[in-house]
C-alpha positions in Angstrom: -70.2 -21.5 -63.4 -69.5 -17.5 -63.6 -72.8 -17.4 -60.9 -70.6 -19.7 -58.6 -67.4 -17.8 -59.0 -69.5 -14.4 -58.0 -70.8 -16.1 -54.7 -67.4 -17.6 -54.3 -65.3 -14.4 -54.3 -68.1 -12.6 -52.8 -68.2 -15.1 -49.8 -64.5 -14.5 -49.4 -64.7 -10.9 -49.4 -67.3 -11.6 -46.6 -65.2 -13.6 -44.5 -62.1 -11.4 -45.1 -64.1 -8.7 -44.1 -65.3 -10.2 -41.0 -61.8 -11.5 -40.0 -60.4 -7.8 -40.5 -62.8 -6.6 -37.8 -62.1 -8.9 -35.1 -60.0 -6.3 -32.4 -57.0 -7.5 -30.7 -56.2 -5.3 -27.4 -52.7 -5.0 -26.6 -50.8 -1.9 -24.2 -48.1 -1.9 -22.0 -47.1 1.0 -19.7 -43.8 3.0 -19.1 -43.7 1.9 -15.5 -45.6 -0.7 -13.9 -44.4 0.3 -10.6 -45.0 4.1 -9.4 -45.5 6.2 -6.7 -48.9 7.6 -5.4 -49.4 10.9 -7.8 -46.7 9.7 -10.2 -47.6 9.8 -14.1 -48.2 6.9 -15.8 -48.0 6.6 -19.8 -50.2 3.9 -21.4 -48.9 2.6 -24.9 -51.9 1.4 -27.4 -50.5 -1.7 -29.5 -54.3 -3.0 -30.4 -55.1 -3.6 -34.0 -58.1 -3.7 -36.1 -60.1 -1.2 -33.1 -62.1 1.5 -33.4 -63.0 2.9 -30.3 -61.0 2.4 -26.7 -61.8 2.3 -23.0 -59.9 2.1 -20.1 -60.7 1.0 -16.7 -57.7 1.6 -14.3 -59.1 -0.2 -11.8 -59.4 2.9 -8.9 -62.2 3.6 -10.0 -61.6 6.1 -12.8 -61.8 5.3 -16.5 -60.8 7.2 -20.3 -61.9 6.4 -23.3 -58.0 8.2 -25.0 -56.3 6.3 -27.2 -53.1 6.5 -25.2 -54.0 8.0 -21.8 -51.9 9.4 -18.9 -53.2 8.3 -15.7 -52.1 8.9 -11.9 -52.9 6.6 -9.1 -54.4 8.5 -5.5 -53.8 5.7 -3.1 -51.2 2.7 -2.8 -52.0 -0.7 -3.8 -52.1 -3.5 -7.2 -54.3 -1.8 -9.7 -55.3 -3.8 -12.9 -55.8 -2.0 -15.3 -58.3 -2.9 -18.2 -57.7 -1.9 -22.2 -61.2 -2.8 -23.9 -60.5 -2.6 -27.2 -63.9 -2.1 -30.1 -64.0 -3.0 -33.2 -67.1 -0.8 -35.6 -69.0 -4.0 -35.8 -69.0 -3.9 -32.1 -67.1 -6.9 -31.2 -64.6 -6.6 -27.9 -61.4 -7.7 -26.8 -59.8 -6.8 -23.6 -56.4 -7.4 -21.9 -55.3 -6.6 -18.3 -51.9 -5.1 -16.8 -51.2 -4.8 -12.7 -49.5 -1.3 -11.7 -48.2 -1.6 -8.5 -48.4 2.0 -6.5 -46.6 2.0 -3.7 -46.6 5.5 -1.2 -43.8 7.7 -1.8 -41.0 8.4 0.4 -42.0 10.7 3.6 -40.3 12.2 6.8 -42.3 13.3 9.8 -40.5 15.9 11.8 -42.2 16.0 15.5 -40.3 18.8 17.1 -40.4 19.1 20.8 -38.5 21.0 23.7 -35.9 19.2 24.9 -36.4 19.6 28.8 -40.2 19.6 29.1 -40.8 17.3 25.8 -43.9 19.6 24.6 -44.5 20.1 21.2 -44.1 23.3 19.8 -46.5 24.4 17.3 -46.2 26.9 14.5 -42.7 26.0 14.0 -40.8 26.6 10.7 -38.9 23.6 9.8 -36.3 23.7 6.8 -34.5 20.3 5.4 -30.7 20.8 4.0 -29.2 18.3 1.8 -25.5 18.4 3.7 -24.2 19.9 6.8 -22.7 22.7 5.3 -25.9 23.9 3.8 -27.8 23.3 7.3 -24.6 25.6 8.5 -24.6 28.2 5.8 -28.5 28.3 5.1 -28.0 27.4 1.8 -29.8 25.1 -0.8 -33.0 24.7 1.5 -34.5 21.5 0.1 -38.4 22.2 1.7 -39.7 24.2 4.9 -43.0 23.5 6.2 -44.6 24.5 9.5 -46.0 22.3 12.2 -49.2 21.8 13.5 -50.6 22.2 16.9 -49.4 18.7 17.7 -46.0 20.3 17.2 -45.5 17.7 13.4 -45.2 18.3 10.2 -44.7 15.7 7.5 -42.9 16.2 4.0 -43.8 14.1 1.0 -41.7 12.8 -2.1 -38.2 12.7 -0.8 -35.4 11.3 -2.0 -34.3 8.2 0.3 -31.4 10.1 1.4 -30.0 11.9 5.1 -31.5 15.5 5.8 -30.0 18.2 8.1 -32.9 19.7 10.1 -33.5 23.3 10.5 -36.0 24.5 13.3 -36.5 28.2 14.1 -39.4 29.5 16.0 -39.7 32.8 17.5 -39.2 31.3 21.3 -37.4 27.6 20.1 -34.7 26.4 17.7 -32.3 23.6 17.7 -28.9 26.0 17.1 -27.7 25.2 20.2 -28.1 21.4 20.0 -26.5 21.1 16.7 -23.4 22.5 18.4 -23.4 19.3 20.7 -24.0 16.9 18.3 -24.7 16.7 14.8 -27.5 14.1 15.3 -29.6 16.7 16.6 -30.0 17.2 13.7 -29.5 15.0 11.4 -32.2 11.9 10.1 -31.1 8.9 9.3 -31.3 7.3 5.7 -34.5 7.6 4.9 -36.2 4.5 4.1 -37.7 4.1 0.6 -41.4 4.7 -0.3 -42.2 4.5 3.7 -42.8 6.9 6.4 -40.2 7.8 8.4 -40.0 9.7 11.7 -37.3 12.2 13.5 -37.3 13.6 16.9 -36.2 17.7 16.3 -35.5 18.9 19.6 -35.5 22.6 20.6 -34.2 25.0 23.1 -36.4 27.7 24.6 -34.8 30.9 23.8 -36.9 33.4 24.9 -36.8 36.3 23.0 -33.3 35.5 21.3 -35.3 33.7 18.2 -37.5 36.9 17.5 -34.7 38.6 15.3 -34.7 35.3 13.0 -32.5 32.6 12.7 -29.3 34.0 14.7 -27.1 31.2 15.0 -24.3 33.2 16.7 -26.1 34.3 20.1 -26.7 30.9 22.1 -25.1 29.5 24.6 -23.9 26.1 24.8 -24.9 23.4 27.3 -22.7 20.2 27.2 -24.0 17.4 28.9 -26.5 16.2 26.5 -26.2 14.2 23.4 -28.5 13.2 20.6 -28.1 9.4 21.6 -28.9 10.0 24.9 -32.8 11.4 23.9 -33.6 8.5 21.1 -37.4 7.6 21.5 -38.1 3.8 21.6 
């Protein structure tokens, strides 16, 4: 009777054992939506694991407990927790992460008479009209290309003022016959969004910098009157 009792508890220690080990893979993120190059925080809930890997479905992997991963490209991700216990059993579970692109504004800036783009051009965005005026709180500058574009990334969905200064261009003049000139519209969320910067040749009166006080103003044009279908 004692021998059965031994086997007995002995067999249950066995089992217990066994049901101890049996992994159960559980996460969940802080976002499951995100912007291309945005952080995202993975949470570990599994129990009864060992050892972790992730698979976050762009190719990239970690074996972290709680990793911190960043997507490169838009698109539904799913992203795999396989979760190991040390007598080498598995359990996984799955979660979609939606990347979407982030919010962008391409600035093609072209002379207003002739319509060629001009290249090398410094382009500064203002959050109001009174910074564009007072060349204050400059958000981002970047220069175009030779195609006469350059595009900014992660903006807030929001209206810019446009600054463009080059040493023979600048829109100075056209912002003092209508604001539109230089100003986007709102900027659509998590797309790409375009604006038109037209510019004045100014010979040599844009080699001392941005002088704003110097130009002379033409009336008869108007920023509705040069939208691009």
């Amino acid at each position: 009777m004692k021998r059965i009792l031994i086997l007995t508890a002995a067999a249950a220690l066995i089992m217990l054992s066994s049901c101890e080990l049996q992994p159960e893979a559980y996460f969940f993120s802080d976002k499951i939506s995100s912007e291309i190059g945005e952080e995202v925080t993975f949470f570990n809930g599994s129990t009864n694991a060992t050892g972790y890997e992730w698979d976050f479905g762009d190719g990239t992997w970690s074996d972290a407990y709680e990793p911190i991963h960043s997507f490169n490209a838009s698109g539904v991700f799913t992203v795999v927790l396989s979760a190991y216990s040390g007598n080498g059993l598995v359990d996984r579970t799955y979660l979609d992460i939606e990347v979407l692109s982030p919010t962008m504004l391409e600035v093609e800036v072209l002379e207003y008479y002739d319509q060629y783009p001009v290249s090398g051009a410094s382009v500064i965005l203002y959050p109001t009209e009174t910074d564009w005026d007072n060349e204050t709180n400059a958000i981002v500058e970047g220069f175009t290309n030779a195609s006469g574009k350059v595009v900014f990334t992660n903006l807030q969905p929001r209206t810019y003022y446009v600054d463009v200064w080059h040493e023979t261009h600048n829109n100075y003049t056209l912002r003092n016959e209508d604001v539109w000139f230089i100003r986007t519209g709102q900027l659509e969320k998590n797309q790409l969004n375009v604006f038109t910067a037209w510019v004045d040749y100014t010979g040599t009166k844009g080699t001392v910098g941005r002088d704003r006080k110097q130009l002379l103003i033409m009336k008869d044009r108007s920023a509705e009157s040069t939208v691009r279908k």
